[in-house]
py3Dmol code that shows the C-alpha trace and the ligand (Angstrom):
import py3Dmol

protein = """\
ATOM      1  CA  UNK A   1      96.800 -76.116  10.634  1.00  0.00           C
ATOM      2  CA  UNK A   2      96.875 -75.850   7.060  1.00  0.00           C
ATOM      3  CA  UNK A   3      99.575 -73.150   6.408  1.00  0.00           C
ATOM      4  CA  UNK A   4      97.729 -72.404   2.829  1.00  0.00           C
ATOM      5  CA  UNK A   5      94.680 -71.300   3.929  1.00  0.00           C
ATOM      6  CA  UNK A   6      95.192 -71.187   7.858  1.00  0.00           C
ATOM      7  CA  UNK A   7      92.298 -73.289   8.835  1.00  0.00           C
ATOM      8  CA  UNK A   8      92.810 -75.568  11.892  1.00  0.00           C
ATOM      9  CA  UNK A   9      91.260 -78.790  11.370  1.00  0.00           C
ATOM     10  CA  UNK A  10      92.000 -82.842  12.005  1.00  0.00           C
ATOM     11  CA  UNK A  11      94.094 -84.416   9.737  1.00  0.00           C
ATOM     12  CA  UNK A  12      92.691 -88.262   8.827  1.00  0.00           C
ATOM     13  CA  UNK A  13      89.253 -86.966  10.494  1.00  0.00           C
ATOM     14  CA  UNK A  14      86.963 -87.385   6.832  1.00  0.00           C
ATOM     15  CA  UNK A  15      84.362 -84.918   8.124  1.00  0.00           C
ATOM     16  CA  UNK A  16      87.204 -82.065   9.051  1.00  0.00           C
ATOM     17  CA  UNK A  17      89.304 -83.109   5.876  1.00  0.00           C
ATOM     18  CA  UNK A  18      86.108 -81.967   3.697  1.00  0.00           C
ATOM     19  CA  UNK A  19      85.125 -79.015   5.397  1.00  0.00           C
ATOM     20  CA  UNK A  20      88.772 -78.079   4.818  1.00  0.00           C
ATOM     21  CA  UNK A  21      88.782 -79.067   1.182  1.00  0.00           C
ATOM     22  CA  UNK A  22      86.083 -76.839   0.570  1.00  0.00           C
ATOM     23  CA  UNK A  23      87.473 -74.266   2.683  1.00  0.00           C
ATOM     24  CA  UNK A  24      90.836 -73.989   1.318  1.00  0.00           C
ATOM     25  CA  UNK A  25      89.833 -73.880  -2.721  1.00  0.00           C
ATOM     26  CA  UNK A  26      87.125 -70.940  -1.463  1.00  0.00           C
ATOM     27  CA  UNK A  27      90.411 -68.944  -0.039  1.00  0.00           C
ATOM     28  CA  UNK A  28      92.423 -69.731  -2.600  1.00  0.00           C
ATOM     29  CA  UNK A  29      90.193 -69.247  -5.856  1.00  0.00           C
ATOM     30  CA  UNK A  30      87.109 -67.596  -4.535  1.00  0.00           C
ATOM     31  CA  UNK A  31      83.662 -68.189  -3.137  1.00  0.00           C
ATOM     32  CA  UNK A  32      81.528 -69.926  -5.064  1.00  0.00           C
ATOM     33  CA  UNK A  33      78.679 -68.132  -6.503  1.00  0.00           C
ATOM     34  CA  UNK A  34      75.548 -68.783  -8.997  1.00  0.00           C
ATOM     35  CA  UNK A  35      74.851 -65.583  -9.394  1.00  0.00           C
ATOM     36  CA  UNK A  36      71.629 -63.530  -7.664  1.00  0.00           C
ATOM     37  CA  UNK A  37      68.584 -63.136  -9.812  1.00  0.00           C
ATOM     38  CA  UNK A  38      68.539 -59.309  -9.082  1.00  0.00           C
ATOM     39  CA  UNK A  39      72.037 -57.929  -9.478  1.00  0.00           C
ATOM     40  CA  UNK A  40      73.810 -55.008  -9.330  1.00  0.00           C
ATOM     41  CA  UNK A  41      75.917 -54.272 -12.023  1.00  0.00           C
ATOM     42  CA  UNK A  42      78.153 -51.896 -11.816  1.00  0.00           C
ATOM     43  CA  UNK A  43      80.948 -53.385 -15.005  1.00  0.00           C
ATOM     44  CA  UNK A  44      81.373 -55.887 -17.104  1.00  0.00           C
ATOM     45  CA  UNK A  45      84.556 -57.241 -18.899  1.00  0.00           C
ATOM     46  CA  UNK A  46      84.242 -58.528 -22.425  1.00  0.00           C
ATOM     47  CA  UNK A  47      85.731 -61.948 -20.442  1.00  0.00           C
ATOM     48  CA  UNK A  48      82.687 -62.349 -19.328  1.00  0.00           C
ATOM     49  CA  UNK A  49      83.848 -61.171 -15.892  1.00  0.00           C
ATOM     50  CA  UNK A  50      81.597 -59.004 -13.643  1.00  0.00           C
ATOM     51  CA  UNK A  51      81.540 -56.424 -10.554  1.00  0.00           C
ATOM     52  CA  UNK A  52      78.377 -56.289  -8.654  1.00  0.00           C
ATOM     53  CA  UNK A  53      77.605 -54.328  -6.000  1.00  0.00           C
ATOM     54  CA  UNK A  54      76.091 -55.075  -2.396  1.00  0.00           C
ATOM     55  CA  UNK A  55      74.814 -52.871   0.082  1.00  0.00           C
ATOM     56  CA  UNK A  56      71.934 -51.994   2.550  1.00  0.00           C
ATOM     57  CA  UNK A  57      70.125 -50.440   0.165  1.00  0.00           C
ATOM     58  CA  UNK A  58      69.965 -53.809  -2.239  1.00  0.00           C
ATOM     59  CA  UNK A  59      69.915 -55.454   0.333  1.00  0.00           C
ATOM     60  CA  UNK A  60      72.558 -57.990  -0.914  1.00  0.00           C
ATOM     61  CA  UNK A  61      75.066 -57.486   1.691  1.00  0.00           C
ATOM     62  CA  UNK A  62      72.853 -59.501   4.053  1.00  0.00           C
ATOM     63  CA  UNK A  63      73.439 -62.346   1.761  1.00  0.00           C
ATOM     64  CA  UNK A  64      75.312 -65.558   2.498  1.00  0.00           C
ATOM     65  CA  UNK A  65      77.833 -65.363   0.076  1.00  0.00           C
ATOM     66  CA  UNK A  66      78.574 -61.718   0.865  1.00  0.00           C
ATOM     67  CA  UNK A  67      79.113 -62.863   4.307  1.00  0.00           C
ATOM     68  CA  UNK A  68      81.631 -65.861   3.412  1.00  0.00           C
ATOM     69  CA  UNK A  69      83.737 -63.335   1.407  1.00  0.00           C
ATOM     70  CA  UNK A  70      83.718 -61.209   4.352  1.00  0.00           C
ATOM     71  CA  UNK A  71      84.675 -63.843   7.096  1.00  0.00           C
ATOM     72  CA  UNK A  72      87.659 -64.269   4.866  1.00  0.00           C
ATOM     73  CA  UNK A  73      88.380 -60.455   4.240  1.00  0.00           C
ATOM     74  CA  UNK A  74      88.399 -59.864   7.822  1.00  0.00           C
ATOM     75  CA  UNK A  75      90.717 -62.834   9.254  1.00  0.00           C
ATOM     76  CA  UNK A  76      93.306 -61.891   6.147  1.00  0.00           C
ATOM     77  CA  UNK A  77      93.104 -58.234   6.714  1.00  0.00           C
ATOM     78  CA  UNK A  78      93.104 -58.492  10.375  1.00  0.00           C
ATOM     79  CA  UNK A  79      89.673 -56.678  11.678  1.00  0.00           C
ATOM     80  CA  UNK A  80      88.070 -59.002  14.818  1.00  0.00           C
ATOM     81  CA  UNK A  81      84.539 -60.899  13.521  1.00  0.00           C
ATOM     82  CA  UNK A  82      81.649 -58.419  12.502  1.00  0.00           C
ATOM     83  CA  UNK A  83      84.305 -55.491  12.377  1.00  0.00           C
ATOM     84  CA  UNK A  84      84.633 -55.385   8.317  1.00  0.00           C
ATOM     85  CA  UNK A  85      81.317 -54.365   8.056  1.00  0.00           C
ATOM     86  CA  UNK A  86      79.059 -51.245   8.942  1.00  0.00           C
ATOM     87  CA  UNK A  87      75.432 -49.738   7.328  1.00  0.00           C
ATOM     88  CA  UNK A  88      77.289 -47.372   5.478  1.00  0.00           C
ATOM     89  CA  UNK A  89      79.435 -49.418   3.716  1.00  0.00           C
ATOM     90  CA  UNK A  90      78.938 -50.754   0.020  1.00  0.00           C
ATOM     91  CA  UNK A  91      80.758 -53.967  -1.021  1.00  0.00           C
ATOM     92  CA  UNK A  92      82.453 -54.658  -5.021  1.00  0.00           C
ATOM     93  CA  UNK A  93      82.039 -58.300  -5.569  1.00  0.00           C
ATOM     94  CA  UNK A  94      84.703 -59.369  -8.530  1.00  0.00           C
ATOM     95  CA  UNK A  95      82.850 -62.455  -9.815  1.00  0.00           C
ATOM     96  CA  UNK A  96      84.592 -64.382 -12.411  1.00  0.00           C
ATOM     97  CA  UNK A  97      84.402 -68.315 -13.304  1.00  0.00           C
ATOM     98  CA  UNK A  98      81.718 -68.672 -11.029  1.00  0.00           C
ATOM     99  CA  UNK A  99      83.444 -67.508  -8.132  1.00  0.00           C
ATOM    100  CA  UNK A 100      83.869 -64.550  -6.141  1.00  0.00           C
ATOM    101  CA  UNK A 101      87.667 -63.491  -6.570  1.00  0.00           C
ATOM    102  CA  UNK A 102      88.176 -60.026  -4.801  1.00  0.00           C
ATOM    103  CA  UNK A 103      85.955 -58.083  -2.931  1.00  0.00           C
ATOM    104  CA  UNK A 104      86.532 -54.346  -1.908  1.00  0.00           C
ATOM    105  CA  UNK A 105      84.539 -52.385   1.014  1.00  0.00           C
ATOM    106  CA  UNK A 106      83.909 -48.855   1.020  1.00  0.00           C
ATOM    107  CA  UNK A 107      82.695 -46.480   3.278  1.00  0.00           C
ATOM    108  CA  UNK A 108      81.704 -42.605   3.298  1.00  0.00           C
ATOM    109  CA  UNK A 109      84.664 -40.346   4.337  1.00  0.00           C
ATOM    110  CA  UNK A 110      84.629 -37.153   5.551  1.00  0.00           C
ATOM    111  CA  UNK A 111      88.220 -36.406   5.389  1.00  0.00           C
ATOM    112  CA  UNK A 112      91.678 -37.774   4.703  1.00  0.00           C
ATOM    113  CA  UNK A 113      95.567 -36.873   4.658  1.00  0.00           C
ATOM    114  CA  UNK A 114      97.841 -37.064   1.961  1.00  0.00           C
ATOM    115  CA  UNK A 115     100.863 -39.550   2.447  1.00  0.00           C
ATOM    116  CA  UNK A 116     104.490 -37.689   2.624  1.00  0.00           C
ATOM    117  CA  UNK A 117     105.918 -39.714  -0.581  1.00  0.00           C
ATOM    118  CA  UNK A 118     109.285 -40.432   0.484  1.00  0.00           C
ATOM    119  CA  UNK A 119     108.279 -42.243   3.578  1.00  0.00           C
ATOM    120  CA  UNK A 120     105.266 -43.957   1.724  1.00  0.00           C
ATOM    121  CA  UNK A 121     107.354 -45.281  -0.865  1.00  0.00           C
ATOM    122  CA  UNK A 122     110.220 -47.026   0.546  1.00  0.00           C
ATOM    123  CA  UNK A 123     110.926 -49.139   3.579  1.00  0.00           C
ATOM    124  CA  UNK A 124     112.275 -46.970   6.519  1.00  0.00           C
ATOM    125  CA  UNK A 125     114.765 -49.080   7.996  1.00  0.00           C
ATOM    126  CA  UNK A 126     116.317 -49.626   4.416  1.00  0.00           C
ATOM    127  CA  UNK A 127     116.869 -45.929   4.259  1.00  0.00           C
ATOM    128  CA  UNK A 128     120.685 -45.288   3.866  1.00  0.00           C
ATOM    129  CA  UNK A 129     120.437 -41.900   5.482  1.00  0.00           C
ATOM    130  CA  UNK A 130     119.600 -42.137   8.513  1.00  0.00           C
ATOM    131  CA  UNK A 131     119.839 -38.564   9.235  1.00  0.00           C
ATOM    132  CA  UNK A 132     117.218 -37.661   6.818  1.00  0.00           C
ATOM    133  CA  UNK A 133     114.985 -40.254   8.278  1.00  0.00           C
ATOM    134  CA  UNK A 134     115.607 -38.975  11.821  1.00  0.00           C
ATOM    135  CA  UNK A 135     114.646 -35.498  11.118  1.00  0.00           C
ATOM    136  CA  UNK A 136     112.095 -35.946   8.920  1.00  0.00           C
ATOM    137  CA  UNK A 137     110.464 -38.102  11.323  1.00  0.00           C
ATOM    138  CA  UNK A 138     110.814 -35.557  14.336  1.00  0.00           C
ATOM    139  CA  UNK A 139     108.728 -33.313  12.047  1.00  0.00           C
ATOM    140  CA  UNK A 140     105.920 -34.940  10.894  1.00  0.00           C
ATOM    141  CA  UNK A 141     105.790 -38.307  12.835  1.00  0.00           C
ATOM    142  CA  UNK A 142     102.324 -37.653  15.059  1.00  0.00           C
ATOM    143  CA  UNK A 143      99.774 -38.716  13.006  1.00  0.00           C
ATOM    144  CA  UNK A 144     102.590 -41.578  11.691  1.00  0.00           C
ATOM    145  CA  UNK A 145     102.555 -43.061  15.282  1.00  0.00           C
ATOM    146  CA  UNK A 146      99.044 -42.831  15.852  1.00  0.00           C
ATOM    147  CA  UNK A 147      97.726 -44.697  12.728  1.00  0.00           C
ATOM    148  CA  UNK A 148     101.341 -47.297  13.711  1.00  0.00           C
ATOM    149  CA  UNK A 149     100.091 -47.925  16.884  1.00  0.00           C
ATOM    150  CA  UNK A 150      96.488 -48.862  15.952  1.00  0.00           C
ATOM    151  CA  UNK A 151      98.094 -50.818  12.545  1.00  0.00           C
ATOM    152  CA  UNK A 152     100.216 -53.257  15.142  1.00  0.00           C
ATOM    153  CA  UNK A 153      97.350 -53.426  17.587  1.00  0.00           C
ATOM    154  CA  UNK A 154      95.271 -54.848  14.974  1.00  0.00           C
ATOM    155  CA  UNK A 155      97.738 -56.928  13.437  1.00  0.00           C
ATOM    156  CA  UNK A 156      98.320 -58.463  16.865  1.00  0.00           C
ATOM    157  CA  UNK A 157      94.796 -60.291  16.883  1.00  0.00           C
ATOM    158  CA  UNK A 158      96.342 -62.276  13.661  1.00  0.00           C
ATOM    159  CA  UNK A 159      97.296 -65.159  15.269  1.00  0.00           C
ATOM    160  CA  UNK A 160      99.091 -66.068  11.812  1.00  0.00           C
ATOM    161  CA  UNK A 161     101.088 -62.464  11.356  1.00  0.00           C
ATOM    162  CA  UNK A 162     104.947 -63.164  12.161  1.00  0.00           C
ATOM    163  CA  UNK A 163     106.318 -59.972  13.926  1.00  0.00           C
ATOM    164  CA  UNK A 164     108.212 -58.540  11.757  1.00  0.00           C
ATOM    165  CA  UNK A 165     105.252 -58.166   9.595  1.00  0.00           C
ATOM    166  CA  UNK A 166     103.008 -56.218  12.505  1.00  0.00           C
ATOM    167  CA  UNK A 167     105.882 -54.038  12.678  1.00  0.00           C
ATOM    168  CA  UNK A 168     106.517 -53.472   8.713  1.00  0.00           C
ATOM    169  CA  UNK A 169     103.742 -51.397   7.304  1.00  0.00           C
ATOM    170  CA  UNK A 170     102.606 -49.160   9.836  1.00  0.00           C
ATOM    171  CA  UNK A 171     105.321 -46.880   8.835  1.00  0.00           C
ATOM    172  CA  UNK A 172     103.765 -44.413   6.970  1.00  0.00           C
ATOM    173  CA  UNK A 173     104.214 -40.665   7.186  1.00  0.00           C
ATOM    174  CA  UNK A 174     101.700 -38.514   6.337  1.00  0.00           C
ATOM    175  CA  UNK A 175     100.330 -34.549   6.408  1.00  0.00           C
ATOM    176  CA  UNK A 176      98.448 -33.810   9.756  1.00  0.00           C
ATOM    177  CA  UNK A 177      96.413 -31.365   7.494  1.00  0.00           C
ATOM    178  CA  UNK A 178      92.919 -33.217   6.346  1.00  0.00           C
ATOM    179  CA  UNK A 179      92.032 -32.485   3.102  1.00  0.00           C
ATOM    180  CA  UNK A 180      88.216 -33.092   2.113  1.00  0.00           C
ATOM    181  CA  UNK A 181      87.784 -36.542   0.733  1.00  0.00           C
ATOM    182  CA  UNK A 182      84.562 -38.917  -0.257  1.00  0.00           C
ATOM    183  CA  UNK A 183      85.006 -42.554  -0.324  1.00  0.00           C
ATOM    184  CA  UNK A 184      87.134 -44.675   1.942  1.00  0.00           C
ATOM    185  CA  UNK A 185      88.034 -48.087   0.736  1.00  0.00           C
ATOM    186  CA  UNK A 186      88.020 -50.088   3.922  1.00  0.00           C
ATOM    187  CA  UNK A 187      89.351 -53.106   2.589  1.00  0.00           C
ATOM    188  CA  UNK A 188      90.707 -54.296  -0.357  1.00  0.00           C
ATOM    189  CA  UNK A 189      91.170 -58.115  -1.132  1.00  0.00           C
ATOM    190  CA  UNK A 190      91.878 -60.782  -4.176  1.00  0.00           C
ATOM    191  CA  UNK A 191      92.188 -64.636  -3.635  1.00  0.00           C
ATOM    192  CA  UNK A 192      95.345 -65.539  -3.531  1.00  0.00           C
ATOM    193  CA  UNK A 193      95.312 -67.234  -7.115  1.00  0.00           C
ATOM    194  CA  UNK A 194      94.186 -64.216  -8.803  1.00  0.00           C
ATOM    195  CA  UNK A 195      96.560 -61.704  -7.444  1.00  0.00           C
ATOM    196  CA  UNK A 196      98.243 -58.960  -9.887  1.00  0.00           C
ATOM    197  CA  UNK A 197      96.108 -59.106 -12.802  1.00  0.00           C
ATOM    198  CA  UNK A 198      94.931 -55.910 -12.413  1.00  0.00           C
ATOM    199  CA  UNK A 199      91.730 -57.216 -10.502  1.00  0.00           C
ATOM    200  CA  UNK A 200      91.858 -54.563  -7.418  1.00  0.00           C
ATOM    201  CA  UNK A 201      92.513 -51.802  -9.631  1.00  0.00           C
ATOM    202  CA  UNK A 202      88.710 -53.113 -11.581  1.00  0.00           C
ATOM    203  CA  UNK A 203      87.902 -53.065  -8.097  1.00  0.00           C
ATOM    204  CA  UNK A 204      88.414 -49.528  -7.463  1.00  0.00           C
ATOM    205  CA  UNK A 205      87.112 -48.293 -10.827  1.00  0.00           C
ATOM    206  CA  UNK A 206      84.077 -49.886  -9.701  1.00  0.00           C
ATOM    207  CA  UNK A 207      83.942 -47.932  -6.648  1.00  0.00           C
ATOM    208  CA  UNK A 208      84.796 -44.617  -7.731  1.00  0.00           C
ATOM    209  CA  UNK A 209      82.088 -45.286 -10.907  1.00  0.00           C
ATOM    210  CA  UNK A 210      79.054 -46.052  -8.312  1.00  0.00           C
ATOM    211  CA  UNK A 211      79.844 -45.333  -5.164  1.00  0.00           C
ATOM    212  CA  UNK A 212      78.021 -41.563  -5.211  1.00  0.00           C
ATOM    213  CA  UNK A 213      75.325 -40.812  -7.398  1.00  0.00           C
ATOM    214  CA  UNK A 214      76.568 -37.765  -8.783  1.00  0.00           C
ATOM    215  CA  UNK A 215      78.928 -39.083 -10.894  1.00  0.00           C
ATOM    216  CA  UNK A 216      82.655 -40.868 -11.043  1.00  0.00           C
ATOM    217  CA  UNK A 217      84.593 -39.739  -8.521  1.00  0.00           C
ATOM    218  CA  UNK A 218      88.255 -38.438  -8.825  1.00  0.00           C
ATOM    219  CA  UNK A 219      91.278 -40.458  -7.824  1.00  0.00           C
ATOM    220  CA  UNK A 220      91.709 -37.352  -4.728  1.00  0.00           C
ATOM    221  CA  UNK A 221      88.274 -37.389  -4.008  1.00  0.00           C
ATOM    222  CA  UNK A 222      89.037 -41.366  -2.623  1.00  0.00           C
ATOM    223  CA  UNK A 223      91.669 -42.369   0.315  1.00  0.00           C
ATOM    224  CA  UNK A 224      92.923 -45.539   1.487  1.00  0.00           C
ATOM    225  CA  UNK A 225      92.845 -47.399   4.961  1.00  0.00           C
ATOM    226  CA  UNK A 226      96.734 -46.694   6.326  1.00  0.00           C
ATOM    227  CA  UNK A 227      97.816 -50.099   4.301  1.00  0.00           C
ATOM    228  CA  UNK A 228     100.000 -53.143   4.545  1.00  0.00           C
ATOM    229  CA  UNK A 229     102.909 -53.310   1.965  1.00  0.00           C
ATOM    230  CA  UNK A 230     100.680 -54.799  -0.986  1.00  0.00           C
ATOM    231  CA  UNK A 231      98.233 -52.202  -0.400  1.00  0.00           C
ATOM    232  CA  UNK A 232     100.783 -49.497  -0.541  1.00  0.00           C
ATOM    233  CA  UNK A 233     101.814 -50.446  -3.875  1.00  0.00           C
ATOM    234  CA  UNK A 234      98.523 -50.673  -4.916  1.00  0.00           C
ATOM    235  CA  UNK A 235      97.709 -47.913  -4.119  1.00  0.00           C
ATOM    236  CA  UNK A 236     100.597 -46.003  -5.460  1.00  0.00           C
ATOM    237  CA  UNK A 237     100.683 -47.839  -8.118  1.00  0.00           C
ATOM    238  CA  UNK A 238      97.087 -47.266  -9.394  1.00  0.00           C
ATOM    239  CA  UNK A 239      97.262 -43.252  -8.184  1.00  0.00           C
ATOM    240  CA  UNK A 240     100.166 -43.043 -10.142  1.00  0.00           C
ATOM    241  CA  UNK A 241     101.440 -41.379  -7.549  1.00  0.00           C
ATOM    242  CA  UNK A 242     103.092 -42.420  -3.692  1.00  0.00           C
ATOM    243  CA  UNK A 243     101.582 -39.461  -2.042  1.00  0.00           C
ATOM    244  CA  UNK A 244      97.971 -41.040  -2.132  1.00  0.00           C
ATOM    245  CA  UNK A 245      95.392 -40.030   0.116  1.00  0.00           C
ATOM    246  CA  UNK A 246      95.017 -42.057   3.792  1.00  0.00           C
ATOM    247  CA  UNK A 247      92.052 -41.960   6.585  1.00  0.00           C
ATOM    248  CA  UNK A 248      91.675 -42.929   9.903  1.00  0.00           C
ATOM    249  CA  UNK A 249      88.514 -44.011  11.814  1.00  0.00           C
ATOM    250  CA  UNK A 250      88.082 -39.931  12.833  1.00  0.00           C
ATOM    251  CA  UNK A 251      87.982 -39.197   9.212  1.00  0.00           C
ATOM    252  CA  UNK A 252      84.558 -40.994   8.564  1.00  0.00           C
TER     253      UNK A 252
END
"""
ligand_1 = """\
1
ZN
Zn 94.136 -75.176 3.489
"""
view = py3Dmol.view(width=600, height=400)
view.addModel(protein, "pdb")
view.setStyle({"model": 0}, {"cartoon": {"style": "trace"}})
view.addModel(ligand_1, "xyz")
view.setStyle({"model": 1}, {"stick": {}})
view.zoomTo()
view.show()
């Protein structure tokens, strides 16, 4: 198994050692992609870089390419095959260089819950109070457990996830109060060579530009799936604040 990309394959078998070639650039610089004659739009960098946008409604998330990205999404963020994707949802394609280098998937949302910041922003067991922790947990730890039980239970399909990491991120404290809330982004992802140049955050722009036809929608109108580590910083990072909004599945 290639411990790059994770693809199991035959070493010295020619046919297996392509298949992996191609494989293994894809994951690590993006999909490549020509381009549709009828795109979607949504921005455009003076780079030369572009977001377009697939749904049901172009029609464009049926498309092969869509689909590759979303194999990829979905074994790295650990949903099961044909789990990523639903009718609702609307996917940001971050095409650049002729390749597809992040994707992000968002869904309608109902409702979400606003992460308690002092749990959200630092690692619980590094915590050097542990009587803080303990009764600050006893108070608002429900909804915590729930969305940390589902987080390992998913994380325990990914054959490739060392332990410590299904145990890691699912800490994450937030209020049991729902607050009203728009757009969910299901999924957030950027190859691996691309990573911190500000690509998810275009990402998310994108989504909160097109994803309702009313107009752009507000960072608190949009909530996050409960995230791994990366996505927490995102997250925080590009809400400016660490008590960002999360949703579960019985928030959509
Ligand atoms: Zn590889």
């Amino acid at each position: 198994m290639c411990a790059a990309c994770g693809m199991m394959y035959a070493r010295g078998n020619d046919e297996d050692e392509k298949v992996h070639r191609a494989y293994h650039k894809s994951y690590l610089e993006g999909v490549p992609f020509k381009g549709w004659r009828e795109e979607t739009v949504v921005m455009r960098s003076e780079g030369g870089d572009r977001i377009i946008l697939a749904s049901g409604e172009n029609s464009c998330i049926r498309n092969s390419k869509v689909q590759e990205v979303i194999k990829v999404v979905e074994k790295e963020l650990g949903f099961g095959e044909g789990q990523l994707l639903h009718k609702l949802c609307k996917v940001y394609l971050f095409v650049s260089g002729g390749r597809i280098a992040g994707c992000l998937v968002a869904e309608p949302i109902k409702a979400a819950h606003e992460v308690i910041p002092s749990s959200a922003s630092e690692n619980r067991s590094n915590l050097p109070d542990n009587k803080t922790e303990s009764a600050q947990a006893k108070h608002t730890l429900e909804f915590g457990k729930i969305s940390f039980k589902r987080e390992v239970l998913r994380r325990h399909n990914h054959p490739d996830k060392s332990k410590e990491e299904c145990q890691g991120p699912g800490a994450i404290v937030c209020e049991e109060e729902a607050v009203p809330a728009l757009c969910g982004f299901r999924a957030i992802w950027v190859v691996p060579s691309r990573r911190r140049k500000g690509i998810a955050s275009q990402l998310v722009d994108a989504a909160r530009k097109s994803f309702c036809e009313g107009g752009t929608l507000g960072i608190s109108q949009c909530a996050f799936t409960p995230p791994t580590s990366e996505g927490k910083e995102l997250a925080s990072t590009y809400c400016k604040t660490s008590a960002f909004l999360v949703y579960r599945d019985g928030d959509v």
